[in-house]
N, C-alpha and C positions, 0 to 999 in steps of 0.2 A: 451364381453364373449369370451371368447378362444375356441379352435378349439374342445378339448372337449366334448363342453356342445354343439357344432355343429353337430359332429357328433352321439352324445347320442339322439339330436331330430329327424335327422334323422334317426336313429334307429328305434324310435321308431314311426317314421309316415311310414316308409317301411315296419316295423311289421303288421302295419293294414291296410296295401293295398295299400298307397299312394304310386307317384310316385314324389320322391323328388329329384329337382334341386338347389343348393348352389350358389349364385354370393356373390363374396367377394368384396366390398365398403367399400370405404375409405371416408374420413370427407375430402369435398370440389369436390366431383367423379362428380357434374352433372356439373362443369367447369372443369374437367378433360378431359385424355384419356379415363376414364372408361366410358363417359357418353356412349357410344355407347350401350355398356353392361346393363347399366341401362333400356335406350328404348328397349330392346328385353325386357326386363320384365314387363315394362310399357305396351306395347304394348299387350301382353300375358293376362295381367289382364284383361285389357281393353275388349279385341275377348274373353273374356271367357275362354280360355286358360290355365287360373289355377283358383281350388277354394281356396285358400289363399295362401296370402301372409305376411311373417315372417322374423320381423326386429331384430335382436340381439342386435343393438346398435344405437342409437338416431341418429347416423353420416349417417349410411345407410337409418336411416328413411327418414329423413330431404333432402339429396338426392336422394330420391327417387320421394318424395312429387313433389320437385321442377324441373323434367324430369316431370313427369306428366304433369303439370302447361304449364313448355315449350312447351309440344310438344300437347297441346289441349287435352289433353285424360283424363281430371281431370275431366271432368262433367261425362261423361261414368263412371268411373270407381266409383266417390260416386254413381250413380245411381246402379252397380250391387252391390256395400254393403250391399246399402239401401233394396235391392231387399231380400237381404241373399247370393246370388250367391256366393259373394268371399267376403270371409272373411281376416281380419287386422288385424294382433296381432304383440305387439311394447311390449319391453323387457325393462319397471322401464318409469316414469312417464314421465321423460323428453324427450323422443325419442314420445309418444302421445303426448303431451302436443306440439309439431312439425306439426304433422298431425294436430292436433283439431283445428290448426291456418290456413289451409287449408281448413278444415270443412271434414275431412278425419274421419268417426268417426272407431275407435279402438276399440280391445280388449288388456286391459295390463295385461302384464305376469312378472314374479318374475324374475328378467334378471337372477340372479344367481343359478336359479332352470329352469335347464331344460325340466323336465316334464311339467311344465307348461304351457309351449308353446307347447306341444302337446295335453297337456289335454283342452283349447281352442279350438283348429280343434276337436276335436274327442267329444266333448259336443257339438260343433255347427251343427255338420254333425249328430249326433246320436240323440240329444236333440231338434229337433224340432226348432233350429236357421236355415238352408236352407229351402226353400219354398217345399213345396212337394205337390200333385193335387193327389185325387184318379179319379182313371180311369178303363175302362171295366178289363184290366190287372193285377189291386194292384195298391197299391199306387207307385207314381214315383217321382223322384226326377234325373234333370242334374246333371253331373260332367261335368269340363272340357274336360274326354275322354269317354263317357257314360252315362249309364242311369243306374240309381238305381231303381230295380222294388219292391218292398216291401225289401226281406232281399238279392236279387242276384242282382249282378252287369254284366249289359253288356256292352262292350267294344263296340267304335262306331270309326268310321272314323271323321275327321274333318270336311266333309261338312254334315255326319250324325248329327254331334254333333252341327253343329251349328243350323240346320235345328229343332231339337228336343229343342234346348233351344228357338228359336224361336216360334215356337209352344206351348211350357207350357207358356212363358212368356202372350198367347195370351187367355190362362187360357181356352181353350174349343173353343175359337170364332175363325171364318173362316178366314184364310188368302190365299188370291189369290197369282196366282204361281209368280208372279210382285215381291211380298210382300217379297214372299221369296226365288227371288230369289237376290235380294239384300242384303240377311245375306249370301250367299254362297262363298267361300272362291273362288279368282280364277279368271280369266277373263272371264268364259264363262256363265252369268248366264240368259239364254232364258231362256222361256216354257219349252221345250223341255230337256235343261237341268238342271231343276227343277225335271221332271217327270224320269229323267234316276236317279238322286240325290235320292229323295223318294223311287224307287223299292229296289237299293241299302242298304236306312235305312231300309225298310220293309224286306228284305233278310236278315239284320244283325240280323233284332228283333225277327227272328225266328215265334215261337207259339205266340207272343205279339202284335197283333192287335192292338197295341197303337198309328196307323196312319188312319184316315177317310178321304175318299173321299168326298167332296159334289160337286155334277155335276154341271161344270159349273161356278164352283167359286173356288174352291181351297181346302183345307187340313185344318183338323182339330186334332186336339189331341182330342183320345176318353177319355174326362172327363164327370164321372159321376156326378150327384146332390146326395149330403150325406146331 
């Protein structure tokens, strides 16, 4: 796919709020110089980091799969898929058909229609494909940089953001400050700095209660029973 129909996608995933990053890969990159490049983005998916990721050409799939694989972060990254978290979409059948041999499951898009691949993020994210929990707040939903509260989006720090996905993933049930403090980004993850981490998210969240204390044991996400 040429440069083009790269930046027509970004276009139009920066029209609707995203925050879109390009790495250019070449057929044969994850025995390259490039592979460096590749593991910043492996790694990205992997932490949550982004909610999809978007292949233009089977060469970049296919090296991307295979950084995964090397570098251990292939189980993580089907599991937030599988989850919905981050989403895969591969440009004409033989760039998934790469993945699917990985057990990488895709979405495939029309490589020579660019819309396509954004019309996949913007059904998976609108359409009820990312997981979402209602809560005392509205319904929510992680991004990589945030939390989607019904129709507003707020913007979150990165030990906010992992903390909150940690949380929904835990779908309502208590995790002690132990629990989480090993999703927090950083070398410093006490008690303590758990508790300075959570005031933090609760400052960012504004009016959205969407953080519970239980004394004694830990944090919960306020999700309701529907």
């Amino acid at each position: 796919m040429g440069d083009e129909h790269s930046a027509d996608i970004a276009a139009m995933l920066t029209g609707g709020g995203a925050v879109v990053r390009g790495v250019r890969v070449s057929e044969g990159a994850a025995r390259t110089g490039e592979k460096e490049r590749l593991i910043g983005t492996v790694s990205g998916a992997e932490r949550g980091e982004a909610d999809a990721v978007l292949f233009l050409s089977p060469a970049a799939a296919t090296s991307w799969a295979a950084v995964a694989e090397q570098t251990g972060s292939l189980g993580r990254i089907r599991r937030r898929i599988d989850s919905g978290r981050l989403l895969v979409v591969v440009g004409g059948a033989s760039g998934a058909a790469a993945m699917n041999r990985m057990q990488v499951r895709t979405a495939i898009a029309n490589a020579d229609q660019a819309g396509t691949f954004a019309r996949h993020v913007v059904e998976h994210f609108e359409g009820g494909g990312a997981p979402s929990l209602p809560t005392d707040s509205g319904r929510m939903q992680v991004r990589s940089r945030g939390v989607v509260v019904d129709d507003g989006f707020i913007p979150l720090s990165r030990s906010a953001t992992a903390l909150m996905d940690a949380l929904a993933a835990a779908g309502g049930s208590v995790l002690s400050r132990s629990e989480l403090g090993d999703v927090l980004p950083g070398a410093e993850r006490t008690a303590h700095a758990v508790e300075v981490a959570v005031a933090r998210l609760r400052e960012a969240l504004g009016d959205k209660a969407l953080v519970h204390t239980v004394v004694k044991r830990g944090y919960r996400l306020a999700v309701i029973d529907v």
